[in-house]
C-alpha positions, -999 to 999 in steps of 0.1 A, spaced: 323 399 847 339 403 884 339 363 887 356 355 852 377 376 859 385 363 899 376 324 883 405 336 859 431 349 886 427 314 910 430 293 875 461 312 865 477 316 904 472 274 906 484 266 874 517 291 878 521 272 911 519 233 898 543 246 871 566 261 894 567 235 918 566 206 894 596 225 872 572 220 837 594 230 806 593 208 774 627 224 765 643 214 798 625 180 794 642 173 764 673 189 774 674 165 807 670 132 784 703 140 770 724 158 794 708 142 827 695 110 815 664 120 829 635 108 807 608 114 833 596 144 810 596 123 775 577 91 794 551 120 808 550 138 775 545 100 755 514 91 778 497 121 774 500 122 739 485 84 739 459 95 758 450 123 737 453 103 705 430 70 717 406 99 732 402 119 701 405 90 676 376 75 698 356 104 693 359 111 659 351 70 652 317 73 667 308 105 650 305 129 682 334 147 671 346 167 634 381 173 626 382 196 595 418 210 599 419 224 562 451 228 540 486 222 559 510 256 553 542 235 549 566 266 542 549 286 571 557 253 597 591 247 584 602 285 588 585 291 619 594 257 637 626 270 627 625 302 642 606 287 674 634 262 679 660 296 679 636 314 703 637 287 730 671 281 728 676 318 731 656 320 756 667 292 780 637 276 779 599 272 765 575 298 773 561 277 803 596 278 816 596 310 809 568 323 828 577 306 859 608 311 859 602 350 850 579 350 882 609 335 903 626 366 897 653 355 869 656 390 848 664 369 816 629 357 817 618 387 818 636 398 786 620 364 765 584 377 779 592 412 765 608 399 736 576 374 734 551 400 736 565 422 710 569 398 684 537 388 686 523 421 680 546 426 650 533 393 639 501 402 644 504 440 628 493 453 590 530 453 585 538 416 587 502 408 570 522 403 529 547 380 549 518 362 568 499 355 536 532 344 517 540 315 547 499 306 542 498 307 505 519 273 503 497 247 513 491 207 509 459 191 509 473 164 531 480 178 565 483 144 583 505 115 585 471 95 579 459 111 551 494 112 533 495 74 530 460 69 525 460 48 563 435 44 585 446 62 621 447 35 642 480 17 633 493 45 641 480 51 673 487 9 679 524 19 671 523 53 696 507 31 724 534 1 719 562 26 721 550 44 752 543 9 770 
């Protein structure tokens, strides 16, 4: 138990400090590409994405991996991409940001963390269980761009890699 726990602390202190020194927020990534010009984050974001995709893909093809996501709760994403989007903009940045930015000492950061923390145990609570089951209960049976159209995967991953090149 001692060395999760001390395995867990080193983990945590080294990722905290390649986020801090590398400056890792999506939000500000995204935010630089328009007000900076700055695509550095997008270009980074793009290759791991390809990477992921050609990776998983692979993996899947040759039968070592399953991917059983089940129904796709449309109303749920809209609403709480919705709300998600508010929160970071709110907040200044996305909970990476956040974090690192909280342990630099900015007192704002500190607020989102609270303000994190709490509405996730609201979410979480018997009280928010009818609205939780409400977002879940509209579903589709397609939850991928793939299955929607009835394509194979890799035309799509062709098209992801051509754009990132």
């Amino acid at each position: 138990m001692f060395s999760m726990i001390l395995s867990g602390l080193i983990c945590g202190a080294l990722l905290g400090f390649v986020m801090q020194r590398g400056r890792f927020c999506l939000t500000g990534g995204f935010r630089d590409m328009y007000i900076a010009k700055n695509n550095r984050m997008f270009y980074a974001l793009l290759i791991a994405i390809s990477v992921q995709s050609v990776g998983v893909f692979a993996l899947i093809q040759a039968g070592l991996l399953t991917y059983e996501a089940g129904a796709f709760p449309w109303l749920g994403t809209v609403i709480g991409g919705y709300l998600f989007g508010l929160g970071i903009v709110l907040a200044g940045g996305c909970a990476t940001g956040t974090w690192y930015r909280a342990g630099e000492g900015l007192i704002g950061s500190w607020i989102a963390l609270f303000t994190y923390m709490v509405m996730s145990a609201v979410m979480r609570s018997p009280h928010a269980s009818g609205l939780n089951q409400t977002l879940q209960h509209y579903t589709t049976e397609h939850n991928s761009i793939a299955d929607t159209f009835n394509l194979s995967v890799w035309p799509l991953v062709a098209v992801l890699l051509v754009i990132t090149l």
